[in-house]
C-alpha positions as CSV (number, residue, x, y, z in Angstrom):
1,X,0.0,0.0,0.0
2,X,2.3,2.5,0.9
3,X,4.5,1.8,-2.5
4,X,1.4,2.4,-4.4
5,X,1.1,6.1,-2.4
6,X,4.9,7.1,-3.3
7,X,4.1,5.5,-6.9
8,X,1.4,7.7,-7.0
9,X,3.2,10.9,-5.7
10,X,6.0,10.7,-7.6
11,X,3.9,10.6,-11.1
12,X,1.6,13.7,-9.6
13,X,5.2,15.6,-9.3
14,X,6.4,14.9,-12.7
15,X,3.6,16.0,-14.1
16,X,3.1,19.4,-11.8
17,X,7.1,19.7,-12.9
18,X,6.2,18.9,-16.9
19,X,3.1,21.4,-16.4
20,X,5.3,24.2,-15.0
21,X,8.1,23.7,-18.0
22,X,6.1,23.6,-20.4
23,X,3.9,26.9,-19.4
24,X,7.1,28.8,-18.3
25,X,8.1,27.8,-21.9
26,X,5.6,28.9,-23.8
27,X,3.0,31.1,-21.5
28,X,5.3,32.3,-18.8
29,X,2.8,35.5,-18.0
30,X,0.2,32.6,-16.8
31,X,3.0,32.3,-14.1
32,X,3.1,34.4,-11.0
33,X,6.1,36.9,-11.1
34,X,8.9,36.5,-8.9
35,X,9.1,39.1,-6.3
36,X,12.8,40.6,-6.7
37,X,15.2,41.1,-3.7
38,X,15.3,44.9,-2.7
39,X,19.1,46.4,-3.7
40,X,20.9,48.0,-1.2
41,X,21.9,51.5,-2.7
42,X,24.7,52.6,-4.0
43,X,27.6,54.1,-1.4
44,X,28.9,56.9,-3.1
45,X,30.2,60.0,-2.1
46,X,28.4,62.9,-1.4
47,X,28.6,66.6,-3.3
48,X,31.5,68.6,-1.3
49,X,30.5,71.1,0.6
50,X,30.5,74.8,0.3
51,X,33.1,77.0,2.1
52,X,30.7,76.8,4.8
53,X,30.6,73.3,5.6
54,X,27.4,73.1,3.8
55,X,26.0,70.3,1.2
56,X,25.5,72.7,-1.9
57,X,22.1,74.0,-2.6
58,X,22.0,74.1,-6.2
59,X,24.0,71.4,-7.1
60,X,22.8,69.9,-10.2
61,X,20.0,66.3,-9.8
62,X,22.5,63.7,-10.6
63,X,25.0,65.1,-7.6
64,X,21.8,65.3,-5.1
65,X,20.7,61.5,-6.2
66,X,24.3,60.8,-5.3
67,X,23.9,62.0,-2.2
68,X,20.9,60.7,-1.4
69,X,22.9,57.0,-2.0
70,X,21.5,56.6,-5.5
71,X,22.7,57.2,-9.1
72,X,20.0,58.9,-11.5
73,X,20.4,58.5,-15.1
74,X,20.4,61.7,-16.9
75,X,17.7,61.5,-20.3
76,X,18.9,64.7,-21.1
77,X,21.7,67.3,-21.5
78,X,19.4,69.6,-22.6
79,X,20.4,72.3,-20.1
80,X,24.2,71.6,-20.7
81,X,23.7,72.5,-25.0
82,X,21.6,75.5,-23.8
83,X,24.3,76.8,-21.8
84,X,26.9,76.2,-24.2
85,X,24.9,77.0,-27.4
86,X,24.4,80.4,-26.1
87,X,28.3,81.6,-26.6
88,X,29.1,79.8,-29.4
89,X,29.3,81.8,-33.1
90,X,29.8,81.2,-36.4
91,X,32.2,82.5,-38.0
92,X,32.5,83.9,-41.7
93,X,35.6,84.7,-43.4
94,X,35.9,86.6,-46.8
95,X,39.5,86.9,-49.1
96,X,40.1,89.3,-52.2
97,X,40.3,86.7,-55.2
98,X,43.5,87.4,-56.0
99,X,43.8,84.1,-58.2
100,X,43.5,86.1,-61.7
101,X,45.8,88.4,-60.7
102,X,49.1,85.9,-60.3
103,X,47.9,84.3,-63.8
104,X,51.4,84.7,-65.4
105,X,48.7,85.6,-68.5
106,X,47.1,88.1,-66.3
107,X,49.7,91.1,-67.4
108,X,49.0,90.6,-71.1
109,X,46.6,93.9,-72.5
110,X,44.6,91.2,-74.6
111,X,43.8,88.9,-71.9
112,X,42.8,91.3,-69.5
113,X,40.5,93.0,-71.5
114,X,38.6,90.0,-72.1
115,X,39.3,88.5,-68.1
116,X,40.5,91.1,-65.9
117,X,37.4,93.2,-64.9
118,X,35.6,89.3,-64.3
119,X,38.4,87.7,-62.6
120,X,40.2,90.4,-61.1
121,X,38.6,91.5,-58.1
122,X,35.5,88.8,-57.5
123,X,35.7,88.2,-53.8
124,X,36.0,84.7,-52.0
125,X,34.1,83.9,-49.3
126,X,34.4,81.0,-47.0
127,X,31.8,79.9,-44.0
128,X,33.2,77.0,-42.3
129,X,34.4,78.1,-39.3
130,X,33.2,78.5,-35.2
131,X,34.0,80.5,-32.6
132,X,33.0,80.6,-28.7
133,X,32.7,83.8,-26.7
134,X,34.8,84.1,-23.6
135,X,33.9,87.6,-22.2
136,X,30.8,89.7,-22.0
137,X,32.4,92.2,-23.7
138,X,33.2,91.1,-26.8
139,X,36.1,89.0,-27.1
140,X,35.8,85.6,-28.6
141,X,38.1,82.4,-29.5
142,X,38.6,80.4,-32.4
143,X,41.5,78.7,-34.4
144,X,43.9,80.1,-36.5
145,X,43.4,78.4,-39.1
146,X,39.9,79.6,-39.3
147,X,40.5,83.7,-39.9
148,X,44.4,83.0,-41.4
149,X,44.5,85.1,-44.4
150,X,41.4,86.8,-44.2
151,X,40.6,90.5,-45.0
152,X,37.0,90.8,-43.5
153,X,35.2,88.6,-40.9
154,X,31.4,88.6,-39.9
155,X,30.3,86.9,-36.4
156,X,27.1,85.2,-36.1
157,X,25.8,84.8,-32.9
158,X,23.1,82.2,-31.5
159,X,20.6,85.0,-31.6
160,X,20.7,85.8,-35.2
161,X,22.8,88.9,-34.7
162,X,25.8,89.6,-36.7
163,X,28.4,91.6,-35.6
164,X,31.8,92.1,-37.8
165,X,34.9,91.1,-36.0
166,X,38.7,92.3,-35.9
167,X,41.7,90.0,-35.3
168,X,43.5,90.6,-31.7
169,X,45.9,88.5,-31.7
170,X,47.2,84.8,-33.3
171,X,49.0,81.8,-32.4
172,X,50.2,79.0,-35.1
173,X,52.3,77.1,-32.8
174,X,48.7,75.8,-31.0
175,X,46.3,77.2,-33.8
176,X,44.3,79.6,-31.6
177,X,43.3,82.7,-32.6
178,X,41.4,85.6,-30.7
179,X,38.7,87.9,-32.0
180,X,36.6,91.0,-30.9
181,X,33.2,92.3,-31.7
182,X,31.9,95.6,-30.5
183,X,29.0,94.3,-28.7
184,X,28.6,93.9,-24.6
185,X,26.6,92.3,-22.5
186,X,27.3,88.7,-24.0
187,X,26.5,85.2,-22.9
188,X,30.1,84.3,-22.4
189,X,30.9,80.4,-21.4
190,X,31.8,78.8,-18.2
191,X,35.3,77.6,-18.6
192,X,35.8,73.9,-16.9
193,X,38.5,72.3,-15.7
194,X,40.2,69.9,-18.5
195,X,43.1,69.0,-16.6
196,X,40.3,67.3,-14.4
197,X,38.6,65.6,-17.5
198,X,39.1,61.6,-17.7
199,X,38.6,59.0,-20.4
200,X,34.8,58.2,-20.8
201,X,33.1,61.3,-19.5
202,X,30.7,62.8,-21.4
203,X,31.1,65.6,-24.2
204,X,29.1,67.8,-26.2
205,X,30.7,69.6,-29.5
206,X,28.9,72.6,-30.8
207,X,29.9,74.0,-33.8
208,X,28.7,74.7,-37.2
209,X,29.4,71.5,-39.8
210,X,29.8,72.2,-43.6
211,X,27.9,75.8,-42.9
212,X,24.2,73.9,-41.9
213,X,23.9,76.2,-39.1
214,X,24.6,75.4,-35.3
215,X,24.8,72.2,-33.8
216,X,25.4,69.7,-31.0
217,X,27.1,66.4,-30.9
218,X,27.5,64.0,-28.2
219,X,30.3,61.6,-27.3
220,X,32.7,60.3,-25.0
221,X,36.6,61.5,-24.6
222,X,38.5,58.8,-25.8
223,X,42.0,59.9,-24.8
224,X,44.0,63.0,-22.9
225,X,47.4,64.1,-23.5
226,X,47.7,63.5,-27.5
227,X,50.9,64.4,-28.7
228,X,53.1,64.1,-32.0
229,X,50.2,64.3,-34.1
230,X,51.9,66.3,-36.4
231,X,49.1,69.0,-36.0
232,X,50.5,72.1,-34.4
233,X,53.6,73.1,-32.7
234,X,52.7,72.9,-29.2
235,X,50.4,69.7,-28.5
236,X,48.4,68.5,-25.7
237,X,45.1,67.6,-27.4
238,X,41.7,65.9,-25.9
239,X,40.6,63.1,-28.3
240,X,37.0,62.5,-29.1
241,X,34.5,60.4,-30.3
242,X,31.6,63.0,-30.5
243,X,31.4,63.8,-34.5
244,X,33.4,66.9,-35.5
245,X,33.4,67.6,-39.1
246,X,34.6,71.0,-41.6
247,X,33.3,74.1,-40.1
248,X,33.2,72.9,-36.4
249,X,36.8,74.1,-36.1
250,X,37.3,76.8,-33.6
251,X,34.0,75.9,-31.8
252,X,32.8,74.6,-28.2
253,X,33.6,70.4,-26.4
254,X,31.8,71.1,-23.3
255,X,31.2,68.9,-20.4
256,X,27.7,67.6,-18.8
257,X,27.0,71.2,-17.2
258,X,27.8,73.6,-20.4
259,X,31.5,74.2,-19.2
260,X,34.3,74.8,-21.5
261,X,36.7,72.1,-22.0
262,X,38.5,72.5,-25.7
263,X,38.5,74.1,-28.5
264,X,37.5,71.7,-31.6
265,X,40.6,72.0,-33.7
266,X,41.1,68.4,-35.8
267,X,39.7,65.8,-37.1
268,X,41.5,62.5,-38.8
269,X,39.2,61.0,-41.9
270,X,40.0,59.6,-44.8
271,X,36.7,61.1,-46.4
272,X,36.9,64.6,-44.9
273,X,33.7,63.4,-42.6
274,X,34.0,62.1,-38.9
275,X,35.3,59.1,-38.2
276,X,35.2,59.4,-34.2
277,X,38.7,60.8,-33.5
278,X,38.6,64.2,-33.1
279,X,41.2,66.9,-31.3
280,X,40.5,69.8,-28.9
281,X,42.6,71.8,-27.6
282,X,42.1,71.8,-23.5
283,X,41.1,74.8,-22.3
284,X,44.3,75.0,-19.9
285,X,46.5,75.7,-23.0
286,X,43.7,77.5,-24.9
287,X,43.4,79.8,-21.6
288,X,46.9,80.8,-21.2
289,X,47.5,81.7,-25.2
290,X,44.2,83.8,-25.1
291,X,45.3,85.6,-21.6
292,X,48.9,86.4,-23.2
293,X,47.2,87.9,-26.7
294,X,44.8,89.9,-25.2
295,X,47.1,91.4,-23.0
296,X,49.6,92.0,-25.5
297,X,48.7,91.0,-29.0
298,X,51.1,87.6,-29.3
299,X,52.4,85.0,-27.7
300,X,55.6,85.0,-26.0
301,X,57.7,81.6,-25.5
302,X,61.1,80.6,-24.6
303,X,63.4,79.4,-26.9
304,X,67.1,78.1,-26.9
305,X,67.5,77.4,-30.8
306,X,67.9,73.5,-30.5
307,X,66.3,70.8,-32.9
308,X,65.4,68.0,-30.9
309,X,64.9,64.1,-31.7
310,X,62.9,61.5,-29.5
311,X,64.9,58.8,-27.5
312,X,63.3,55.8,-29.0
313,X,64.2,52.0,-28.2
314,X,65.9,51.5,-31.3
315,X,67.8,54.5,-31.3
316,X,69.1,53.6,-28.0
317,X,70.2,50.4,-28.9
318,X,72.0,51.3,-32.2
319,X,73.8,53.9,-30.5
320,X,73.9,52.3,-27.2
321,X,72.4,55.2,-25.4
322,X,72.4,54.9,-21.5
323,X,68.9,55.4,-21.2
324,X,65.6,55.6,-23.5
325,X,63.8,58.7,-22.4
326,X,64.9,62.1,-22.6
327,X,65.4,64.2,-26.1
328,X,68.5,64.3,-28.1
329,X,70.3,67.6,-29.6
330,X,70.0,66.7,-33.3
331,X,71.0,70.2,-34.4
332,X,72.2,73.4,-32.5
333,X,71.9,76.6,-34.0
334,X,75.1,79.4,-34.5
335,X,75.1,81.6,-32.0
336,X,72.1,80.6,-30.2
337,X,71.3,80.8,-26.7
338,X,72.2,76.5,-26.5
339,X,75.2,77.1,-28.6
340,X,76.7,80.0,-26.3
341,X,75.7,77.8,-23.7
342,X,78.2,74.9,-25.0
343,X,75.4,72.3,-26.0
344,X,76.7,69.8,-28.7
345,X,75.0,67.8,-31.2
346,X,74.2,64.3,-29.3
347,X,73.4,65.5,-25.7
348,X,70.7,64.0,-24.5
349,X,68.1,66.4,-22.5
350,X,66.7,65.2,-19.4
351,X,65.8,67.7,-17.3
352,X,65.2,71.5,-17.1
353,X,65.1,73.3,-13.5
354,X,64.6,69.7,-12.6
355,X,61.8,68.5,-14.2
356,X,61.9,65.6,-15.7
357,X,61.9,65.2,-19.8
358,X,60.5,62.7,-21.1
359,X,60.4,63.3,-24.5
360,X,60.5,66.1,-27.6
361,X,57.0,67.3,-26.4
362,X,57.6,67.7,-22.8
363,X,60.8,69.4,-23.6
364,X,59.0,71.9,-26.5
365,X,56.6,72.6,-23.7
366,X,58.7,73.4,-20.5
367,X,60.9,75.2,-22.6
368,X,58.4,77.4,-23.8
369,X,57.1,78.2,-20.1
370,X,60.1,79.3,-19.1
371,X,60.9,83.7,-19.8
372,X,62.8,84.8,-22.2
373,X,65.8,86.7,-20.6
374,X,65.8,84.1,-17.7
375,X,68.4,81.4,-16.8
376,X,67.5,78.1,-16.5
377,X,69.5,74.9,-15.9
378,X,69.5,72.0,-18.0
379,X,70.7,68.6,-17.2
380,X,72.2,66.5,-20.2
381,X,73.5,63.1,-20.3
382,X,76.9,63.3,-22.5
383,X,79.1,60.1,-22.9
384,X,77.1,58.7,-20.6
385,X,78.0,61.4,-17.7
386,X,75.6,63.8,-16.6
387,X,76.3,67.6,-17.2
388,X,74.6,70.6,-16.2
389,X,74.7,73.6,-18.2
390,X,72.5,77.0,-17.3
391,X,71.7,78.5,-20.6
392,X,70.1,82.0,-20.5
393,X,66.6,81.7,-22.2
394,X,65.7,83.5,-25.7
395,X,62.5,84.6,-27.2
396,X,60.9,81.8,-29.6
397,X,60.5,83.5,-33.2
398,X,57.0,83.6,-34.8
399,X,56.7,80.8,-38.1
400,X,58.1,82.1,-40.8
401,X,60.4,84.8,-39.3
402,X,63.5,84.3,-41.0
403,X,66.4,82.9,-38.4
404,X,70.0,84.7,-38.7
């Protein structure tokens, strides 16, 4: 009897098992939902506080939910583009058509009369270009590239206004350039904090792509630091992956909050569209070049009138060079301030006023900090002994001014 009973049992529980499979299989929402275990929240840290010891009162929803122990996720970054949108311009450049004129045809009575008055003086205009305004009174940056070369430009603003615009002051070494409009009371950015920013935070670029009028894009940064691009002179740039294309140069990469944190300068493509790598220049180098034109009109840098070659492993090995960072002299020029100094062709740079070089960049770089008329002392590894040499500092020539 009671091996009839477990007989009996055991068949009613393979068939309440086969029931269950084969209704979670094919009607699971016949099946009562499992309830799900409650998550503990998140520990994060809380907003810091102001100087008054207090949590802030307008900080922005994501840093309350993180101090109320939860993450939000943000739909929107709305209120970041409206910030930025606001102070960022395009920019329009014309150029006198000069092409006829340098037509080695162009002097000859017969052609002219039939060409010159149609090709002579027709005016070029181009409209691929940004700019973002960094004071309520007018002044506004952009590349270099951008206004290079041009003999009138036109702002337009977010507004619709236009306004036209005068060169202060360039830079080719970084490719920044600053403007002024006679205009006040302008919705200047919020500069952030790029030597803060970190790989994967968000980005917006604003800018003005192949002329279709203003507009946002949204990415990630992808990198920090860039160097030996081959793009400018001086190079430190932010890499990323929100689309930049023609006519965003000189505009806006902003972070969650509308804050300022490049200048859009580069893209790579094979096509001439995006691709995802793109270059800003970080507002920390953008921010010191715009201070030094405004106050003066240029860009002052120190210079000691050396051509410098990376370290690299094979180098090191085919010359048997004691160590693999560091820059070597390649070239001293006459009479320079390195050559009155006694630097010869070979040293190998490694520090200046004791920090550390690491390569041609970080030597172009602290070099160029440094004042001209200063002396500064540089550390060099020559025949594999170290030798210290304090060279007094010279002022870095623009491009293109001829070297004696």
């Amino acid at each position: 009897m009671l091996k009839k009973l477990w007989l009996v049992f055991a068949q009613a529980v393979t068939i309440l098992l086969a029931l269950l499979f084969t209704f979670a299989t094919l009607r699971p929402e016949w099946l009562p939902q499992p309830l799900a275990p409650e998550r503990a929240p998140l520990s994060l840290p809380a907003p810091a506080p102001d100087s008054r010891g207090e949590p802030v009162a307008n900080a922005p929803p994501a840093a309350r939910d993180v101090a109320n122990g939860r993450l939000a996720p943000i739909l929107s970054y709305s209120e970041a583009a409206r910030r930025a949108t606001a102070a960022v311009v395009n920019i329009y450049t014309m150029k006198a058509g000069r092409a006829a004129q340098e037509h080695p045809l162009f002097g000859d009575p017969l052609f002219r009369r039939y060409f010159g008055d149609q090709l002579g003086e027709r005016p070029q205009t181009n409209s691929l270009g940004s700019g973002v305004i960094v004071s309520a009174d007018g002044y506004v940056l952009t590349n270099h590239h951008v206004v290079d070369g041009a003999d009138e430009i036109e702002v337009l603003l977010a507004d619709g206004s236009k306004a036209r615009a005068r060169v202060v002051g360039t830079d080719p070494e970084t490719d920044l350039a600053v403007l002024r409009i006679d205009m006040s009371d302008l919705p200047a950015i919020a500069f952030g904090n790029a030597e803060t920013a970190r790989v994967g935070d968000v980005v917006l670029a604003v800018g003005n792509p192949f002329g279709v009028g203003q507009t946002v894009t949204m990415g990630i940064i992808s990198a920090v630091g860039r160097t030996q691009l081959g793009i400018n002179t001086f190079e430190n740039f932010i890499q990323t992956d929100a689309a930049i294309n023609p006519g965003n140069s000189g505009g806006a990469l902003v972070d969650t909050e509308g804050r300022l944190l490049g200048i859009n300068t580069a893209i790579y493509s094979r096509s001439g569209g995006s691709l995802g790598i793109g270059f800003a220049i970080p507002t920390s180098t953008a921010r010191q070049v715009m201070d030094q034109i405004v106050a003066t009109g240029s860009v002052t840098r120190g210079y000691i009138g050396v051509e410098p070659q990376d370290v690299t492993p094979e180098l090191a090995e085919a010359f048997r060079l004691p160590r693999k960072d560091g820059a070597i002299i390649a070239g001293v020029m006459r009479n320079g301030p390195a050559d009155r100094a006694g630097v010869k062709v070979g040293d190998i740079l490694v520090q200046v006023d004791g920090e550390p070089v690491a390569n041609t960049a970080t030597m172009l770089n602290v070099i160029a900090r440094l004042e001209p008329g200063s002396t500064a002392r540089f550390r060099f590894v020559r025949d594999g002994k170290s030798v210290e040499l304090p060279i007094r500092i010279g002022k870095r020539p623009r491009p293109g001014t001829p070297r004696e």
